[in-house]
N, C-alpha and C positions, 0 to 999 in steps of 0.2 A: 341153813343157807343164809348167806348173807348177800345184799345188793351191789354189784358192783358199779363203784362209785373213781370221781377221779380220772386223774388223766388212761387209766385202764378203761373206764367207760366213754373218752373222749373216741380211741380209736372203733368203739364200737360205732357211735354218736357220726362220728364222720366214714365212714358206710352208710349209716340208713338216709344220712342228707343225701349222697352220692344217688340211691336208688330212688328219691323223692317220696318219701314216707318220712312220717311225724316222731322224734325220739320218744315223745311220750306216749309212744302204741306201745313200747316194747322194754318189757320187762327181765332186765336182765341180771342170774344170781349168780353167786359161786358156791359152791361145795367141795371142800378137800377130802382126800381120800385119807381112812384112816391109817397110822402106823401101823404099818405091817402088813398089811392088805393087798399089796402091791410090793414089785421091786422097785418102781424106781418112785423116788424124796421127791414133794413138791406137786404131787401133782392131786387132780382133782376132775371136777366137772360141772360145765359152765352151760347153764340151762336158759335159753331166750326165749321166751313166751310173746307171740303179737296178737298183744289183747285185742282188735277188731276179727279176725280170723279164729282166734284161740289156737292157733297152730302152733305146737312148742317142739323145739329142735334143742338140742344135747352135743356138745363139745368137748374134748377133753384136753383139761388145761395142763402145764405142764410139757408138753411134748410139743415136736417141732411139725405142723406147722402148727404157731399156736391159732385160738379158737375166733379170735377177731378178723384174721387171714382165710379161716373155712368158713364165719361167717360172710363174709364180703361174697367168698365163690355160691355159697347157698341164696344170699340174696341178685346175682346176678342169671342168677339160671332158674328167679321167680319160686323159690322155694316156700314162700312166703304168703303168696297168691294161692288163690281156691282155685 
C-alpha cells in the first residue's frame, strides 16, 4: 500500500477541513487490484484509517463514484465518530 499523496490527497484534505477534524488524524493508502483479478483496469482500494478513533473504512478506487466523493457522504452521516 502506498500513501496517497498530492493533489489526490488534496480532495480528501478538503473534506475533512469541511467536517472540522484535523488532516493529520487520518491516514489515507491506496492499493491496486492485481492484473487479472478483476474485470475492469485501474482499479483498486483506498483505505482511510482515523487514527484518534482507529476506525478504518475501505473505498473502491477506480469506479464512479469515486472514493473522495463516498468519503465526504461517510464523513457527513458521522461515520467517523464513536
Amino acid at each position: 500500500m502506498s500513501l496517497i499523496l498530492g493533489s489526490e490527497r488534496s480532495l480528501f484534505d478538503r473534506n475533512i477541513i469541511k467536517a472540522e477534524l484535523n488532516v493529520d488524524d487520518f491516514e489515507i493508502t491506496k492499493e491496486r487490484d492485481v492484473p487479472g483479478t478483476t474485470k475492469l483496469s485501474g482499479t483498486g482500494k483506498v483505505t482511510v484509517i482515523y487514527k484518534p478513533t482507529g476506525i478504518v473504512r475501505h473505498y473502491r478506487d477506480g469506479v464512479v463514484p469515486p472514493p473522495h466523493v463516498e468519503f465526504e457522504r461517510e464523513l457527513k452521516k458521522d461515520k467517523f465518530k464513536m
